[in-house]
N, C-alpha and C positions, 0 to 999 in steps of 0.2 A: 563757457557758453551758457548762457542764461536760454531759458526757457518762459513760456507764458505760465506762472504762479495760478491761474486762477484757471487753468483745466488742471485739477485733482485726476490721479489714475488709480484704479482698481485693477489687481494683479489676480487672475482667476486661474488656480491649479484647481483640478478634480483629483487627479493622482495622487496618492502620499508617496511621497518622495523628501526625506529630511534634507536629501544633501542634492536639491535640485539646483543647482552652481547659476542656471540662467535667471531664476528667480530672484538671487542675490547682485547679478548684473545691472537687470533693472533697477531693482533698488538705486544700489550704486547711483546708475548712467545719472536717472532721470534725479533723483534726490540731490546728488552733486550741483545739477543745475536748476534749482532751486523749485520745483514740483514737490507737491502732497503727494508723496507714494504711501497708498492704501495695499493690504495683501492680504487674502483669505489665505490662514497657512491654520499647521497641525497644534500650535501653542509655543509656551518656552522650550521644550525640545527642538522645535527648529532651527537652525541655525540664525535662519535669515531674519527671527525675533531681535538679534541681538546687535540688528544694523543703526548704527548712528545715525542713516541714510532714510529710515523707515520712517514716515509720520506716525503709523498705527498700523497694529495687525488684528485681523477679524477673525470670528467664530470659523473651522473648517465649516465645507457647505455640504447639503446632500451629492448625493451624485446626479450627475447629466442625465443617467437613466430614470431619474424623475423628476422632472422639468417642470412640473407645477410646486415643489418644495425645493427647486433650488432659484426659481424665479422667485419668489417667497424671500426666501433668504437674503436674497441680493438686494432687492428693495427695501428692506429691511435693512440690510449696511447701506446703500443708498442713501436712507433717511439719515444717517448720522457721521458722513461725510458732507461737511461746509461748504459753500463754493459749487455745488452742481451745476449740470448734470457731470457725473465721473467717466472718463475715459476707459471703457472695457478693454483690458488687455489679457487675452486666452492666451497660458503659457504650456498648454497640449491641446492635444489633438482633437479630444473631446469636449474642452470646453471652448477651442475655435467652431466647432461645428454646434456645438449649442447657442454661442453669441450668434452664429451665420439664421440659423433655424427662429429665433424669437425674439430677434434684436427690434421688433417691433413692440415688444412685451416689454422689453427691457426699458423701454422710451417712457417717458423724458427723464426716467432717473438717469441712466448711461445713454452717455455714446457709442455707437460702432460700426468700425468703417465700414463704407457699403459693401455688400458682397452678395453675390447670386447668393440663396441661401442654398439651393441643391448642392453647389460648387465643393465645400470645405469637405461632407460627407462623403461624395465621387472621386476625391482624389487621395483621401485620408487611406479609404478601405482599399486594400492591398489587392483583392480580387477585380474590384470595379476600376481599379486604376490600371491592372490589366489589360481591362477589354479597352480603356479609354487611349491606350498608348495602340495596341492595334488596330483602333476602327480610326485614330491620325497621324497611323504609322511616324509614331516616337520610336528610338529605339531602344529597348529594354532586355532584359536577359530572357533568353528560351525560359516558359514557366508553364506547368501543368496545376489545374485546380482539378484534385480526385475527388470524388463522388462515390466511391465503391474499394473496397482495398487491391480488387483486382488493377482499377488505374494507379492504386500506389505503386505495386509491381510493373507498370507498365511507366509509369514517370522513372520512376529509379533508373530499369535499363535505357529510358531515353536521353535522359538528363548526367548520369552516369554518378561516381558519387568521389567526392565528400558532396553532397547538396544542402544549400542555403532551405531551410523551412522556414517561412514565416505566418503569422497567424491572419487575418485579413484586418482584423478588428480587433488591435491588440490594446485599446482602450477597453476592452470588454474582459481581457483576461483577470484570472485569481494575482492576488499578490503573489508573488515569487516565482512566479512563472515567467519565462521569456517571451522576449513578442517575435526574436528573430533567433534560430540557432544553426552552428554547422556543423551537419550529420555526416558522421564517417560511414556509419554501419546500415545497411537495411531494414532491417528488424526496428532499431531505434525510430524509422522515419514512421513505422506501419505502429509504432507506440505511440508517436506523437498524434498520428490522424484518429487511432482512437480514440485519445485523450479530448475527442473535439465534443466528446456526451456528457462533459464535465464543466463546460463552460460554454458562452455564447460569441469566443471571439473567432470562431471559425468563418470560410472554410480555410482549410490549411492550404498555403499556395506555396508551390514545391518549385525551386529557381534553378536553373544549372550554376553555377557555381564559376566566374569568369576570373583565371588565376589572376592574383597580386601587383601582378608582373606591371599593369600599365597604373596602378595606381587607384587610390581612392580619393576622391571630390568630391568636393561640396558647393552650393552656390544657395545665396542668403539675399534676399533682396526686398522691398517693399517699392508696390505696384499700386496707383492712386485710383480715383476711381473713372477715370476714363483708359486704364490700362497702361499707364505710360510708367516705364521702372526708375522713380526718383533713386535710385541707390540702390547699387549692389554689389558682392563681391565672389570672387571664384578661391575656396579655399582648397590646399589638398592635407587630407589626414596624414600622419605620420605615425600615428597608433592610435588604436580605437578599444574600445571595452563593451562587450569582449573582442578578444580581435579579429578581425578582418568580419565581425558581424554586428557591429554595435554603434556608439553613438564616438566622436572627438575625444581622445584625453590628449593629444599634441595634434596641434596641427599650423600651417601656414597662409597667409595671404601672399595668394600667387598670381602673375599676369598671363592672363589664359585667354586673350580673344575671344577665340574658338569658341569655348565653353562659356564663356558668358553670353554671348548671343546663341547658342543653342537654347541656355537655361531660359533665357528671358524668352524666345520662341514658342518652348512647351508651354510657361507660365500662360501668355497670352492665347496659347492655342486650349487648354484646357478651360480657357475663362476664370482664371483667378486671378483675384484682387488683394489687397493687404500685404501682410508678410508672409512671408515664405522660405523655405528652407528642402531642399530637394538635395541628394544625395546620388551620385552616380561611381562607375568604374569603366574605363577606360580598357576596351575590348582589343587588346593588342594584333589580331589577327585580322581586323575589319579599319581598324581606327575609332571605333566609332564610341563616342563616349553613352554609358546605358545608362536607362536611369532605370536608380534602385528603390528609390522612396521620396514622396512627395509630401511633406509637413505644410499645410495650412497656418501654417503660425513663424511665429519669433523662431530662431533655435539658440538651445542652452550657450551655444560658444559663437551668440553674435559680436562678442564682446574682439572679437576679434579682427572686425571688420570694423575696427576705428581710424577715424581717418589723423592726417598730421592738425587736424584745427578742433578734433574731439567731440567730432561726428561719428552718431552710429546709429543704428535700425530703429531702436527705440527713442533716439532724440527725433530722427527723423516723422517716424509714427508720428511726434508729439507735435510736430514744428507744423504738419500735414493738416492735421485735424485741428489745430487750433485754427487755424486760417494764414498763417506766417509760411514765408515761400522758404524753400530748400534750398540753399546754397549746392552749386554742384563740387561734387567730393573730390578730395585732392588724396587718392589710394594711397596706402602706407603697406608697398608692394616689401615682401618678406616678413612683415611684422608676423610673431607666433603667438600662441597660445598653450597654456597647459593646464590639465586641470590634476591637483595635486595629489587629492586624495585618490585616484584612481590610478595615475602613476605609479604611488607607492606601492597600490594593491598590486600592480602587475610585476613590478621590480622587485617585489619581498616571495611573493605564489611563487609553484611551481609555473618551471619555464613553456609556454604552448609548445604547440608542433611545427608553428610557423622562426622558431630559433628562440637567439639573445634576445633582449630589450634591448632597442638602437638606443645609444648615449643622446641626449640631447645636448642643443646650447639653451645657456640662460633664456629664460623667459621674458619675455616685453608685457604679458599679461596673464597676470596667473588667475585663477578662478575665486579662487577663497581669503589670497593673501590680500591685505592693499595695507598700506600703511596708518592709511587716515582710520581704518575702519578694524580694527584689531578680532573686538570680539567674537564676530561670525567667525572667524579660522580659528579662534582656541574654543569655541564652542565645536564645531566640526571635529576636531583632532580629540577633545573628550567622546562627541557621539560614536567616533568610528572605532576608538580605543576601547570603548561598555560592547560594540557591537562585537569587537573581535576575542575579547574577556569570552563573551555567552557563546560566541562559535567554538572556542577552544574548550569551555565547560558541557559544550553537547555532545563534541568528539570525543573525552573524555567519558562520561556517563553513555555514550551507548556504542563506545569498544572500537575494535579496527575495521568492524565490518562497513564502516559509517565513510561515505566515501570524501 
């Protein structure tokens, strides 16, 4: 599938993240079919430097939290991508809510698709999406937001535990911190909400915790700008990192009715446009599928949701916004996905609480491997080989206490 050559796209991470697998997708999709993919990434350490796929990679930029130096920045890569203006594509959270917030600024260097600009931020932040699932009665898991440590002790016995904590504004967190984790203990949740004077991603919003039992989903779609869903797909996870609170490392395209017109429901009821990526669990004692998390953006393992003609969210984005119509999609119901390096990490670690690691079958789409495109997977397999060297030399140097 050939694409329009003369919209160049700009790939916008704020997060460092080396082995961001969705950024390498892109690449891939759009590059495959013959698009300028431009990427603001970390340098030759990155993996996704080393795609055949890439036209060019840019200087990292400032962060989102200073929007007069990273507007800056961009115009500046702006000026030296050919063929303007460049198609903005935000590949988290914070920098879909920065394109949403000044995509007026960003004009006429980028384009980007329309969107409320309140919208990205209200449904990004885990507290405010919240309130937004109960004042349009979505349904979502029982959640308490403490304010006092007295409510942590009062969420705990409500919510009961192991309990899901997550941070509200987990773009805002320090590196190596988690944005989502699941607490066994009490004391660890009343560490965590202290930990909130340490950084600005709070407040800590505290989930009951909806067992395994009915599953974990996904649903990935792009919404035009009169809200109509050109494309989307209902995935279900089959392990995630970490597990049962983190993001795809297997997972399937599955035929879900149900859940896809729910997903598109919420979409249209919270007013959001673009791409998306929303996250649910399947509440066995009600039916009722909850949502867990609402992404404003692409997600890492759209790559998943290709269809049998070599359609996917990102050609689509491309085929939208040039002005070229959308063919309707012909699903490629069971097709999988795996993402490798994060497999191994769980298959090699000690085993969770949740058992084995389920065997999989072969993969239809791996994250790092492709054929055509070598380098990025023996670059990945050396970074993750230097990271795991320096984790053994830390354990090492400072003894068994080191957990």
């Amino acid at each position: 599938m050939r694409l329009d050559s003369g919209l160049p796209v700009l790939l916008l991470r704020t997060d460092h993240n080396l082995f961001h697998h969705g950024t390498l997708g892109v690449v891939r999709s759009l590059g495959r079919a013959g698009v300028p993919v431009h990427a603001v990434l970390e340098g030759r350490r990155n993996p996704v430097s080393r795609s055949r796929h890439l036209h060019r990679a840019h200087p990292w930029a400032p962060p989102a939290q200073r929007p007069s130096a990273l507007l800056g920045h961009l115009r500046m890569i702006g000026e030296r991508i050919p063929g303007g203006p460049a198609l903005l594509l935000p590949m988290d959270d914070a920098g879909a809510i920065f394109a949403a917030e000044y995509a007026d600024a960003l004009a006429p260097r980028f384009a980007v698709p329309p969107q409320d600009p309140d919208v990205p931020r209200r449904v990004a932040d885990k507290a405010r999406l919240l309130a937004a699932c109960e004042e349009h009665d979505v349904p979502a898991p029982q959640a308490r937001v403490p304010a006092t440590p007295d409510d942590v002790h009062d969420a705990v016995k409500a919510l009961d535990l192991p309990i899901i904590a997550k941070w509200a504004r987990p773009w805002l967190l320090p590196r190596g911190l988690r944005s989502t984790t699941l607490v066994h203990d009490a004391a660890d949740v009343h560490r965590l909400f202290a930990s909130a004077a340490d950084h600005d991603a709070g407040p800590l919003v505290l989930q009951r915790r909806i067992p395994p039992d009915g599953g974990d989903w996904f649903f990935q779609g792009y919404f035009d700008s009169a809200g109509a869903c050109l494309y989307g797909g209902v995935g279900r996870k089959h392990l995630a990192h970490p597990p049962q609170a983190g993001h795809t490392v297997a997972g399937e395209w599955v035929d879900n009715p149900e859940l896809y017109e729910h997903a598109v429901h919420i979409v249209r009821t919270l007013g959001c446009r673009g791409l998306v990526d929303l996250d649910f669990r399947r509440d066995t004692g009600t039916g009722d599928y909850r949502l867990l998390d609402f992404n404003p953006r692409i997600g890492a393992q759209f790559r998943l949701f290709t269809d049998a003609r070599g359609l996917d969210l990102a050609r689509v984005l491309h085929l939208d916004q040039s002005g070229r119509g959308v063919p309707s999609a012909r699903p490629a119901i069971g097709r999988n996905l795996l993402v490798e390096n994060h497999y191994l990490r769980q298959a090699l670690g000690p085993r969770p609480r949740t058992g084995a690691l389920r065997p999989l079958r072969a993969a239809d789409e791996l994250a790092w491997y492709a054929g055509d495109d070598l380098r990025p997977f023996l670059a990945m397999g050396r970074q993750s080989a230097l990271r795991a060297a320096e984790r053994l030399r830390a354990a090492r140097r400072d003894g068994p206490s080191r957990p």
